[in-house]
C-alpha positions in Angstrom: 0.0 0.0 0.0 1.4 3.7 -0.8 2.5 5.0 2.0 -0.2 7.5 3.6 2.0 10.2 4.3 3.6 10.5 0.7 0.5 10.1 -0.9 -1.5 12.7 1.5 1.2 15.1 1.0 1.0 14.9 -3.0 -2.5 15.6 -2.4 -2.1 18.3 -0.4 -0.1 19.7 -2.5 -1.9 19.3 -5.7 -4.5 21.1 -3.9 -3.0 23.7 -2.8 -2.5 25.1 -6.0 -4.9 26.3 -9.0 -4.8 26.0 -12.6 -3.1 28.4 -14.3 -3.7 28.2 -18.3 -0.9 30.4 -19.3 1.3 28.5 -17.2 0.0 25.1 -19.0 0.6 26.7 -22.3 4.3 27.6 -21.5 5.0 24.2 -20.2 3.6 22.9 -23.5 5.6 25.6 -25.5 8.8 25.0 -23.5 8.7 20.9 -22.8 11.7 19.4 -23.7 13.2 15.7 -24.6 10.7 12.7 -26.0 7.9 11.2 -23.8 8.1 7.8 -22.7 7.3 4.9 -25.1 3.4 4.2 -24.9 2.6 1.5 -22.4 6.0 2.8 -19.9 5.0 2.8 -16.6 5.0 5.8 -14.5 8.4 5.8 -12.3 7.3 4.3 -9.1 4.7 2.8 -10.6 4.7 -0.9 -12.3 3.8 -4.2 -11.2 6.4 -4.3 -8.0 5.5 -0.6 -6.8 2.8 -0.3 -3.8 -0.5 0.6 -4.6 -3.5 2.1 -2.4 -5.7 -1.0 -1.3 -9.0 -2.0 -3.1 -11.9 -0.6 -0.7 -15.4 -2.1 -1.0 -19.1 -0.7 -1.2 -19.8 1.6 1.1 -23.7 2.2 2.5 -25.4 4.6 0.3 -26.9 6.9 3.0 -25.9 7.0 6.8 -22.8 8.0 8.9 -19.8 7.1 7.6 -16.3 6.7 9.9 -13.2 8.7 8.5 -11.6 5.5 8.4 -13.1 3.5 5.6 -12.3 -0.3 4.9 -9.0 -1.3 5.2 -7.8 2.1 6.4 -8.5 4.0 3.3 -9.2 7.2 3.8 -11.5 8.6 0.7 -10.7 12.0 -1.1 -12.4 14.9 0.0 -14.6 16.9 -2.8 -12.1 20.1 -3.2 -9.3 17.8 -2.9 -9.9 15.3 -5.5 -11.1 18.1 -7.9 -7.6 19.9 -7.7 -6.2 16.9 -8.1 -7.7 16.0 -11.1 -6.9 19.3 -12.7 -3.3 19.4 -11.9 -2.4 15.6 -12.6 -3.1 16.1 -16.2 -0.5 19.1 -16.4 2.7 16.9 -17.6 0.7 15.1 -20.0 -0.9 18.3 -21.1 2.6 19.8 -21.5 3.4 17.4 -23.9 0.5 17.4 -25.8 1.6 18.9 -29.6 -0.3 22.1 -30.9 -2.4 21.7 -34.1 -3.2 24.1 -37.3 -7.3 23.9 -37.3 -9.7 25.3 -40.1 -11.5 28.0 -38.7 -14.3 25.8 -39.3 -13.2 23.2 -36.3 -11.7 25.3 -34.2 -14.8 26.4 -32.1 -14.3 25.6 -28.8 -10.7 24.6 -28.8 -8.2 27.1 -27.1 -5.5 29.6 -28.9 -2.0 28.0 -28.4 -0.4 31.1 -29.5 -1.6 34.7 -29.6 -3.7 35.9 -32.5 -2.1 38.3 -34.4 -3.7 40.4 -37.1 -2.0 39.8 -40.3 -3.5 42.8 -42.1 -4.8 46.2 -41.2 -8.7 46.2 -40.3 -10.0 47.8 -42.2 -7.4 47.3 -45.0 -8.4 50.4 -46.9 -11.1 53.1 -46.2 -14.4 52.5 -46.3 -17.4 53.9 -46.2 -19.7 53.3 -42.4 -23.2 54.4 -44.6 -24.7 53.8 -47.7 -24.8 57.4 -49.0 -22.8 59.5 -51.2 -18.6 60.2 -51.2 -18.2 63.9 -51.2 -15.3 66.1 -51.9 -15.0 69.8 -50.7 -18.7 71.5 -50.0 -21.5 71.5 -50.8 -23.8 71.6 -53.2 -22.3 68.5 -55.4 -22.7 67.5 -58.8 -23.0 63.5 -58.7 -21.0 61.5 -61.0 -22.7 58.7 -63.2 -20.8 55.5 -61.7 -21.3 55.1 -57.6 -19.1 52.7 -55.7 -19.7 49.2 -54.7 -18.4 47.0 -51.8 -15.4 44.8 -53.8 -15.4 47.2 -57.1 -12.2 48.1 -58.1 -10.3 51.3 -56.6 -12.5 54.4 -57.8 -11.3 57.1 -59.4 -10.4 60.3 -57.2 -13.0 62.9 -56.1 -12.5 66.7 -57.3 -14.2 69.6 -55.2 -17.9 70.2 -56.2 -18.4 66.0 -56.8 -20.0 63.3 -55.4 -20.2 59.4 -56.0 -22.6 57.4 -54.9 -21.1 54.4 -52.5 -22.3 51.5 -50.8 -21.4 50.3 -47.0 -18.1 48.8 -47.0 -16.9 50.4 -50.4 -13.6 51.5 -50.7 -13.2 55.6 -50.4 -12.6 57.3 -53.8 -9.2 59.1 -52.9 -9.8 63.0 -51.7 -13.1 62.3 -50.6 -13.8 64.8 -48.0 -17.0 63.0 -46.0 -20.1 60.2 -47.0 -22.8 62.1 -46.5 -25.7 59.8 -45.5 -28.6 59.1 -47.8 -30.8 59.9 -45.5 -28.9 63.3 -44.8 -29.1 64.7 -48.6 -31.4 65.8 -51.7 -31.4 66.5 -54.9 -32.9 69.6 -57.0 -34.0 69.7 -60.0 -30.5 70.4 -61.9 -29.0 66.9 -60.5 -27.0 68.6 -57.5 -27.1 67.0 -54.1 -27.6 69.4 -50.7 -27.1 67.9 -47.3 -29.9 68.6 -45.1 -28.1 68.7 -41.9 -24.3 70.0 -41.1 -21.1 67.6 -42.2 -18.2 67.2 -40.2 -14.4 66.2 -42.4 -14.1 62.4 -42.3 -18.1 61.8 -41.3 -18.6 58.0 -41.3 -15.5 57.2 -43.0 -13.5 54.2 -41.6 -10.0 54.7 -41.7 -7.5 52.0 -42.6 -6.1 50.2 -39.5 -9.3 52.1 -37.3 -9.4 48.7 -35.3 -5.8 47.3 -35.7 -2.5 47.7 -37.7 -0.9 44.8 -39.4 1.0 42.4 -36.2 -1.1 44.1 -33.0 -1.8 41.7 -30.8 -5.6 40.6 -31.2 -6.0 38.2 -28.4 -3.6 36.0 -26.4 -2.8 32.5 -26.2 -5.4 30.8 -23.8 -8.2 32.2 -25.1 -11.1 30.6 -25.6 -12.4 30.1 -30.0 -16.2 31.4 -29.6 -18.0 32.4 -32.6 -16.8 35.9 -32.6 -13.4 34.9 -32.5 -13.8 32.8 -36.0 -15.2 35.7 -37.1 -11.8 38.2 -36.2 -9.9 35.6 -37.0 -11.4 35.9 -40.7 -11.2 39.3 -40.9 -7.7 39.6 -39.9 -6.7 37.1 -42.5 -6.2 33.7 -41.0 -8.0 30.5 -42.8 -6.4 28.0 -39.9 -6.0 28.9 -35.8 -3.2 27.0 -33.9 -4.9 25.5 -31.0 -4.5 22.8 -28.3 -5.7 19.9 -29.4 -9.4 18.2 -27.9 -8.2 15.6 -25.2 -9.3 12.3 -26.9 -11.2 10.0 -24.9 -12.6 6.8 -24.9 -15.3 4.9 -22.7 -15.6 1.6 -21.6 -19.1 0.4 -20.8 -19.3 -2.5 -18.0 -21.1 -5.0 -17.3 -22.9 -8.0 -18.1 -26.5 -7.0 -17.1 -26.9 -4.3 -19.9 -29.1 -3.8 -22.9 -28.9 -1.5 -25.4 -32.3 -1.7 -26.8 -35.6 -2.6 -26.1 -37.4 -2.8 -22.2 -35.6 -3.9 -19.4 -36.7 -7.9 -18.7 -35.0 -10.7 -16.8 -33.0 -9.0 -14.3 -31.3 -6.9 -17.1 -31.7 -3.5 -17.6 -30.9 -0.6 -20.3 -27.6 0.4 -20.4 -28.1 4.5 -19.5 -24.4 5.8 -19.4 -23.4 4.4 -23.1 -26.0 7.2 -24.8 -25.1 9.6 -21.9 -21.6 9.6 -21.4 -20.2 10.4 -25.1 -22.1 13.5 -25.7 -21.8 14.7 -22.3 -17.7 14.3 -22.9 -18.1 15.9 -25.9 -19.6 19.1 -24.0 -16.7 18.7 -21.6 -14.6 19.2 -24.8 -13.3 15.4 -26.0 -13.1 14.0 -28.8 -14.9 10.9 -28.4 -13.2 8.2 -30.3 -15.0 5.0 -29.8 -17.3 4.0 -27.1 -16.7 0.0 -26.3 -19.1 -2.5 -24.2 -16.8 -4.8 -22.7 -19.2 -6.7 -20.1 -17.6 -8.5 -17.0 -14.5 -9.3 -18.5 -11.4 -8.7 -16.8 -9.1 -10.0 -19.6 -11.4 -7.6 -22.3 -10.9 -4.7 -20.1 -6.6 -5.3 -19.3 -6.9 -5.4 -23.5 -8.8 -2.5 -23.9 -6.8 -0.4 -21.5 -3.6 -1.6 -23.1 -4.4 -1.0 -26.6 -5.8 2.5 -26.0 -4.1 5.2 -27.4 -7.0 7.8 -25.5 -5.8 10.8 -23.4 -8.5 9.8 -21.1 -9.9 6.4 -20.5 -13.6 6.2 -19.1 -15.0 3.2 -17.3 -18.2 2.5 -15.7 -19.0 1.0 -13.0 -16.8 -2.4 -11.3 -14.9 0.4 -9.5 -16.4 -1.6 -6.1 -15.1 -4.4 -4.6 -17.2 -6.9 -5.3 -16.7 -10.6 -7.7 -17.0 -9.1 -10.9 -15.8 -5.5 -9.9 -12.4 -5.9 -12.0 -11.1 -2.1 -12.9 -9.2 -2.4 -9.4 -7.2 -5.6 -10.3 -6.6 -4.4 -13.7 -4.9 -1.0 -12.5 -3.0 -3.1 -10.2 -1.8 -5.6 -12.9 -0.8 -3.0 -15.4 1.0 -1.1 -12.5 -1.3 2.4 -13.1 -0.7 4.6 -10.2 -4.1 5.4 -8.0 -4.1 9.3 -7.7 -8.1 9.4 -6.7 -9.6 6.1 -4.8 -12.9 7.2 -3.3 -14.4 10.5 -3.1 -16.3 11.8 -0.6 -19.2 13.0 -2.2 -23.0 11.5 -2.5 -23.3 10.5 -5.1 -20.7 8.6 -6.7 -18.0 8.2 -3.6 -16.1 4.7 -5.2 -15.1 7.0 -8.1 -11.5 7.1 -8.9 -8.8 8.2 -11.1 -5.2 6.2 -12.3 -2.5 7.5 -14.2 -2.1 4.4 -16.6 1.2 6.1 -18.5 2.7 9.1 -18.5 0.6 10.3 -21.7 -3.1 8.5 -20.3 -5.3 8.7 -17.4 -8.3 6.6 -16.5 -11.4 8.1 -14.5 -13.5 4.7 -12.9 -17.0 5.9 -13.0 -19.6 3.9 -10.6 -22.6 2.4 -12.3 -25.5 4.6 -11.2 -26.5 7.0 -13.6 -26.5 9.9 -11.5 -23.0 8.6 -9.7 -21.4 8.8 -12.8 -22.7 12.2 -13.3 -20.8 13.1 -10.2 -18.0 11.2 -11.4 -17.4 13.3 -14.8 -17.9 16.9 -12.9 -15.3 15.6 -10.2 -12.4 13.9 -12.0 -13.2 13.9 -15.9 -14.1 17.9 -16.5 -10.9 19.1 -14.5 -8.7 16.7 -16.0 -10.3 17.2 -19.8 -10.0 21.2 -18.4 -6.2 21.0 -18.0 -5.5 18.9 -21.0 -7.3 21.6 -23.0 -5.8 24.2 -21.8 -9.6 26.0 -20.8 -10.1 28.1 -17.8 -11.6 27.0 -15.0 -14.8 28.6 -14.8 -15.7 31.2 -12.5 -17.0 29.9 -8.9 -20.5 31.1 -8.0 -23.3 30.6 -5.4 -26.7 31.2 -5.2 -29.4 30.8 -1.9 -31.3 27.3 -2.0 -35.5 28.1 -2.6 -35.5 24.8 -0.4 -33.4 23.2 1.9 -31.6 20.3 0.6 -30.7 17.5 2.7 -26.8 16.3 3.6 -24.6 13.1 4.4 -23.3 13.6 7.7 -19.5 13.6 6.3 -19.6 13.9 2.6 -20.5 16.3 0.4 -23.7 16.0 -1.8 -24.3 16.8 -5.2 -27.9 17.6 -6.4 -29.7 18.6 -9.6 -31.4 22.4 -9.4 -32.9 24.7 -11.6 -32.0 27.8 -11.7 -34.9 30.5 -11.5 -34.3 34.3 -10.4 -31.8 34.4 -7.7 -32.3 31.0 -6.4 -31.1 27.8 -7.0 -34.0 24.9 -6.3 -33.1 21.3 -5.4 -35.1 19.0 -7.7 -36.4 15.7 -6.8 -35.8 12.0 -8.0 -31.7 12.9 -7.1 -30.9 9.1 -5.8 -27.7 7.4 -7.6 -29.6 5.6 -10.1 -32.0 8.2 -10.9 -31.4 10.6 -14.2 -35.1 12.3 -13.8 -33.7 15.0 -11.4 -30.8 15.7 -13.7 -32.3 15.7 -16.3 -34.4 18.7 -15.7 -31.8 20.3 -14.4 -29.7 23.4 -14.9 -26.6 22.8 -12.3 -25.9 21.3 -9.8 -25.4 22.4 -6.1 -23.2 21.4 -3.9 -24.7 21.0 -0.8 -21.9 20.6 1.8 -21.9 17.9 5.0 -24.6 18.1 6.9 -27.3 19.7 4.8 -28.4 23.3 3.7 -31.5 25.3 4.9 -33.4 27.4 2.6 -32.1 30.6 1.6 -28.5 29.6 2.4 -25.7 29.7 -0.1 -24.7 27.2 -2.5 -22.0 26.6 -4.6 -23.6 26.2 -7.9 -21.5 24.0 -11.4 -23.3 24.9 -14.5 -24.2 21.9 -16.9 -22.1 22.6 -19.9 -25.2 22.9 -22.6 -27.1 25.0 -19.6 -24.6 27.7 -20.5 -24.0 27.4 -24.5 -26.4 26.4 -27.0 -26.3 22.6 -27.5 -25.5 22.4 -31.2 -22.4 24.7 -29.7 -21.4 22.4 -26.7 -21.6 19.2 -28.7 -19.1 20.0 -31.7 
């Protein structure tokens, strides 16, 4: 078994520090030297080194001793969050950056800063449809106006005017556009303004937003839609970005169906439709989804032959005769960073370093367990390895009070209405009703919240971003 003291100190120190994206961006920029082969254990890892004991099912509701089975003390929340977010950081340092089409880069963050490659606007233009004028008033209007992409126009001389379309390049010595609201005509052809003209009146100047190499926006940033669209207009067709973590899941378990009504002591598989689109919002690319069963020599295979960032399992993370993701770790020497959390749902989550360049995140069974699961170990982890920033913490007052484990911290669905956050029923481990008319979740801390007390509130990732957004 790992010693406690080594392994509570890592901890503690993983904790004790926050994500920094730029800081994760210089470690990728600077890493030297090659990564070990895949499949090379971890140092101190392997099939000699020590490894944290197996720890059984614990009771679902009731008081639970510090002490669990064996002498394993689970994770706290905080703590196993902060460690998922920081074990990532070497393999995200080594992670390559890639050149994207502006077309897949939504979503993904800038691994270097954006940097305009023209000046915007590139030439004057005109703000207004209208007319170009040059010197005052009144003007006689020439036969050919100006369109947005015509060729350069011919220069203005005092007394004319041209008539020009938003976005047209200025005739050179154009004095003002005149709006076409803002002028007439008489009966000679001339064209008055009917209100005063200032020089330059809605005429962009070339470089009015930025000059050829000004820094647009730095590495780390987040590609939204209106980034694509700066990104366009300062000349780029491909972003460099950090790559989506790729991830893979492996659904457990003999008992499954994946169609029809459950019958015969077997019911339908809920996490294999869940899980993949709900990575996806956490920002994977979801490679392949695989249902192994109860097969301990399927899963060592699997886990072996994976070439995933991030390996998801579900369920067998228990102790029980067919519970086989804690033998595997062992035999393939992964080290146990995560082995128990406590949190309601979901405490016998976990989370293994298998190499250097993968990590695995053990998922219990129950539906909303694994929920828990993903928001604990998989977002942070998927967080860091993309390079994202963590999102802002909030909290919000409880309409209701929500109940509490005596030790561990509980997790349950809400919607959000107003100023208030309101616990939603049908929350139990197996149960996907709650969340699934949820908004967030709230974390309600050990013994319980009363009504009108703070929460801390984590946003579902399509409760925040349109869902075609959050699923590309």
């Amino acid at each position: 078994m790992t010693p406690r003291g080594t392994r509570e100190s890592r901890d503690a120190d993983l904790e004790a520090e926050e994500l920094d994206v730029e800081e994760v961006l210089a470690l990728v920029n600077d890493s030297k030297g090659p990564a070990r082969p895949a499949g090379a254990p971890t140092p101190g890892t392997g099939p000699g080194a020590a490894q944290p004991e197996d720890h059984g099912n614990r009771p679902a509701h009731g008081p639970r001793a510090p002490e669990g089975r064996h002498g394993h003390r689970a994770t706290p929340w905080p703590q196993a969050r902060a460690i998922a977010a920081r074990a990532a950081r070497p393999h995200a340092a080594r992670r390559a950056h890639v050149s994207v089409p502006l077309d897949d880069a939504l979503g993904l963050v800038l691994a270097a800063p954006l940097s305009a490659l023209t000046d915007l606007p590139s030439f004057d233009t005109s703000a207004m449809d209208g007319w170009a004028v040059a010197g005052p008033g009144p003007w006689h209007v020439r036969d050919e106006g100006v369109l947005a992409g015509s060729a350069a126009p011919a220069p203005l001389t005092d007394g004319e005017a041209a008539r020009i379309a938003t976005g047209a390049r200025i005739p050179p010595d154009t004095t003002a556009v005149l709006r076409s609201e803002h002028g007439r005509t008489d009966a000679q052809g001339r064209l008055h303004p009917t209100r005063e003209m200032s020089h330059g009146q809605d005429i962009r100047p070339r470089g009015q937003e930025c000059r050829r190499g000004d820094q647009l926006l730095p590495a780390g940033a987040v590609v939204t839609p209106a980034v694509l669209g700066l990104a366009a207009a300062a000349g780029y067709d491909t972003l460099a970005a950090v790559p989506r973590p790729r991830a893979e899941v492996f659904v457990l378990g003999d008992e499954l169906l994946t169609e029809g009504r459950p019958h015969d002591g077997l019911i339908r598989d809920a996490l294999g439709p869940m899980l993949p689109p709900w990575l996806r919002a956490l920002g994977a690319e979801v490679t392949a989804v695989r249902r192994l069963g109860d097969d301990a020599e399927a899963l060592h295979r699997a886990i072996t032959t994976s070439a995933a960032d991030l390996i998801v399992t579900t369920g067998g993370t228990a102790a029980g005769p067919v519970d086989h993701v804690h033998p595997v770790l062992r035999r393939i020497g992964a080290e146990l960073l995560v082995d128990g959390v406590q949190v309601r749902p979901g405490h016998p989550m976990l989370l293994a370093r298998t190499r250097d360049d993968q990590h695995l995140v053990g998922l219990p069974g129950n539906p909303l367990a694994a929920v828990s699961g993903l928001l604990t170990l998989a977002e942070p982890l998927l967080r860091t390895l993309a390079a994202r920033p963590a999102p802002e913490p909030y909290a919000l007052p409880l309409k209701e009070g929500a109940h509490g484990h005596p030790y561990d911290t509980r997790l349950v669905p809400v919607v959000l209405r107003g100023d208030h956050a309101t616990p939603l029923h049908y929350n139990g481990p197996a149960m996907l009703r709650g969340v699934a008319a949820a908004d967030a979740l709230a974390v309600v801390p050990p013994g319980g919240a009363r009504a009108d007390q703070e929460a801390e509130v984590l946003d579902l990732p399509w409760a925040t971003a349109g869902v075609d957004t959050c699923f590309t």
